[in-house]
Each structure stands twice: as structure tokens, then as C-alpha cells.
N, C-alpha and C positions, 0 to 999 in steps of 0.2 A: 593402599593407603585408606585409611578408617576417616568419612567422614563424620563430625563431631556432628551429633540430633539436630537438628533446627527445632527453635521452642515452638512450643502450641499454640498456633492461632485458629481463628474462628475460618466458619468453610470460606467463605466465600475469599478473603485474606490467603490462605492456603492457596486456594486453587488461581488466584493471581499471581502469586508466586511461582505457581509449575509452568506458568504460564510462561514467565519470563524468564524462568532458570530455559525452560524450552526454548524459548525463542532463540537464544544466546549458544544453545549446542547444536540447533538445528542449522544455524545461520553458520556456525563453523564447519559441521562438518559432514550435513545434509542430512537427508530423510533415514537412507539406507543404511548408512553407516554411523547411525546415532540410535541408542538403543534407550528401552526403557530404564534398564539399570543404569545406563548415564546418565542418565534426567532424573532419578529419585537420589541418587551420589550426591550428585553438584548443587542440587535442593536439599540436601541433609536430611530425607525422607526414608521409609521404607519402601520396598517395590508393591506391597499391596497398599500402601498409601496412594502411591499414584494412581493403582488400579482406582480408588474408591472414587478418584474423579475424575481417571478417564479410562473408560474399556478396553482400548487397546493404543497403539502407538497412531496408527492412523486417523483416528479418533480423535486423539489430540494434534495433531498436523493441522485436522481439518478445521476445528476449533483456532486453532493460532490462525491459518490461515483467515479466516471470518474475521476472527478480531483487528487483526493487524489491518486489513482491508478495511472495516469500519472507522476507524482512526483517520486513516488517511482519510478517506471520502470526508469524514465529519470536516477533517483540519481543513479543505479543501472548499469546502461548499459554507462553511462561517465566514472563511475570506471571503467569497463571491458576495455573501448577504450583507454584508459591513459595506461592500462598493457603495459608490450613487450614481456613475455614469455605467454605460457598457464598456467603453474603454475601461475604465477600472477594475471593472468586474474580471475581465481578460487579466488584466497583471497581476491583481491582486490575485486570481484562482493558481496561474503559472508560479508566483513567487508563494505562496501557500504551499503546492505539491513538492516544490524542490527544496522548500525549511524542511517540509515534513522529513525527506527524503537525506536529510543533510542532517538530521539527528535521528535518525529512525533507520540508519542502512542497512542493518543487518534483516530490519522489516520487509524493505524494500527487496533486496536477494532473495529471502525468502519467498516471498509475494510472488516475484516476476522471474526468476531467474533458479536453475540448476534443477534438483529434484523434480521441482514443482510444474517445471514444463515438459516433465518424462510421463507423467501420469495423466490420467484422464479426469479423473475425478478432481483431481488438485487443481488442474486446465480448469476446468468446470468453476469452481471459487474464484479462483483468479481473473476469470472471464465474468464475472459477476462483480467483482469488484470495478472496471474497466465498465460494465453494463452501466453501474450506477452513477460513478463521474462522468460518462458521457449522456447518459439519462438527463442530470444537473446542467451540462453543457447546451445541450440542446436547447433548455426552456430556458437559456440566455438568450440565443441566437437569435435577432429580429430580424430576417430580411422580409420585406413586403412579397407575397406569392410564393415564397419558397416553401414546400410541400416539410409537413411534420417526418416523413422517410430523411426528404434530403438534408434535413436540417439532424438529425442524428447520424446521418452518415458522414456529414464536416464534423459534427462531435466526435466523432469517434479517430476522425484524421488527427482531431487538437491533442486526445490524452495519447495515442499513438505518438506524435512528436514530442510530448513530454515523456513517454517514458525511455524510449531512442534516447533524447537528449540526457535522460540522467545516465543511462549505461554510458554515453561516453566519454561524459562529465566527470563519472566514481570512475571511470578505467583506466582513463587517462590522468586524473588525480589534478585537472584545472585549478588554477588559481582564479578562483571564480566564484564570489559570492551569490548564496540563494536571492537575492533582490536584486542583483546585477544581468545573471539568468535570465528571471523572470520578467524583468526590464525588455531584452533584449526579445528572447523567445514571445513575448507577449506584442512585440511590435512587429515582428514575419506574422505571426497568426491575425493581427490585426487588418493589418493590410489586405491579409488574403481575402478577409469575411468581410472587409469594405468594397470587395470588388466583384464579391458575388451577386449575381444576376439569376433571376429562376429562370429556366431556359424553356 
């Protein structure tokens, strides 16, 4: 099947576009079994089209990868900064990651799930995205005495239960809205970091 040209836009327009024709075959039918001629097809591109903005397939993975992980963190860390209590900040960050997650899934799979936890280098981006929402978590956290280590290591427990909870949320296919979630998930997390003590 002949796909029809896609008209000419300017680079940066372009290459947002392979972006998301990518995201959309990556997210169907992974890393390994999605080639560059599928992504310049389904983009109405040439194959050295794609070359000119991205050198190889992996290349652009790591690129999606980055991007897609940027979004989230952003979508994630503008809900905390709109709070005014710390309780807030907690639900509103929970109900933030799981909107994000609830219109963004094929992001999300990508992100955290199939290919992407085979490789290392992919690990490595993924593990950086995870770095920085628990980074943003951490400089929430006020317990009096509790050492800046420990206080990123409960951060790292909190995006750890959000992203648990979204795989079993999309797998299972809940009837479960993202503010409902986040309501709920934000009140175990709450609890827990009201009962912390620096030991």
C-alpha cells in the first residue's frame, strides 16, 4: 500500500510529527519489531526523511523516550506548584500523574513497560525520568530531622506506588477515574509520610 506525501512543513513541525507517528507504532508494536520504514510510511515521509532527523532507530527511541518523560514530569510538578497545603500538593501531584497517564497511555507503556525494560540504555532514560519526579517529591517532603537520603528514598517509594498502581489500573481496565485514584492513592501516601519519624 502507497502511502500518499504528507505536505511540507517546516523542521521543527516535521520532526514533531515523527515524533508522534513514532510514539503511536512504538507503543503498538515495540522497539524491535517496528522499523524505520514503518515510521516514515505511517508519517507519509521518505526513509531518508526520517534519517535527516534522526540517525538511526535508536536514536529516535531515545529521543521519544526523553520527550515523553518530560511531559509527564512537567504535567506532574505544575499540579504540585498550583497546591497551597502539602496535603494538596500530594493529591494534586497523584491525580496529575494518573490524567497524565489516562490520556497519554501509549506514553506511559512506552515509558515503563515492554521494550523499554529489555535494554539498558532505555533503563537508563526511564530511570531518569523516575530520578526527577522523585527529585520534585522529595523537596515536598517536610518531616523535621529527617535526613535529605531519607527523604528521597520515601520519594522514590511514592512514584514507585504510582506507577504499580497505573499498571493495574490500565490492565485490569478499572472503572476508576484519574481524580478518584488520586483522591484515594494520595490518602495511603498521606498517612504514611504523617507517621514518619527520623529514627
Amino acid at each position: 500500500m502507497t502511502t500518499r506525501p504528507s505536505p511540507r512543513l517546516p523542521a521543527a513541525e516535521r520532526r514533531r510529527q515523527l515524533l508522534d507517528v513514532a510514539l503511536a507504532a512504538f507503543g503498538k508494536d515495540g522497539f524491535h519489531q517496528t522499523s524505520m520504514n514503518d515510521i516514515a510510511e505511517a508519517a507519509g515521509v521518505t526513509k531518508p526523511v526520517l534519517y535527516q532527523h534522526f540517525g538511526s532507530k535508536r536514536e529516535l527511541y531515545l529521543e521519544l523516550l526523553r520527550e515523553v518523560g518530560d511531559r509527564m514530569r512537567d504535567a506532574v510538578g505544575k499540579a504540585t506548584a498550583e497546591a497551597s497545603t502539602p496535603r494538596e500538593q500530594v493529591e494534586r501531584g497523584f491525580t496529575a500523574y494518573f490524567q497524565w497517564v489516562s490520556e497519554h497511555r501509549t506514553g506511559f507503556d512506552v515509558l515503563f513497560a515492554g521494550d523499554t525494560r529489555r535494554d539498558r540504555e532505555f533503563v537508563r532514560e526511564a530511570l531518569r525520568v523516575e530520578t526527577g519526579i522523585a527529585a520534585a517529591i522529595a523537596d515536598l517532603i517536610v518531616i523535621p530531622g529527617l535526613s535529605v537520603d531519607r527523604r528521597r528514598l520515601l520519594a522514590y517509594g511514592i512514584v514507585g506506588m504510582a506507577e504499580t498502581t497505573c499498571r493495574h489500573w490500565l490492565a485490569d481496565d478499572l472503572d476508576v477515574t484519574p481524580e478518584q485514584l488520586g483522591a484515594q492513592v494520595a490518602t495511603l501516601a498521606w498517612a504514611g509520610l504523617r507517621g514518619q519519624r527520623p529514627s
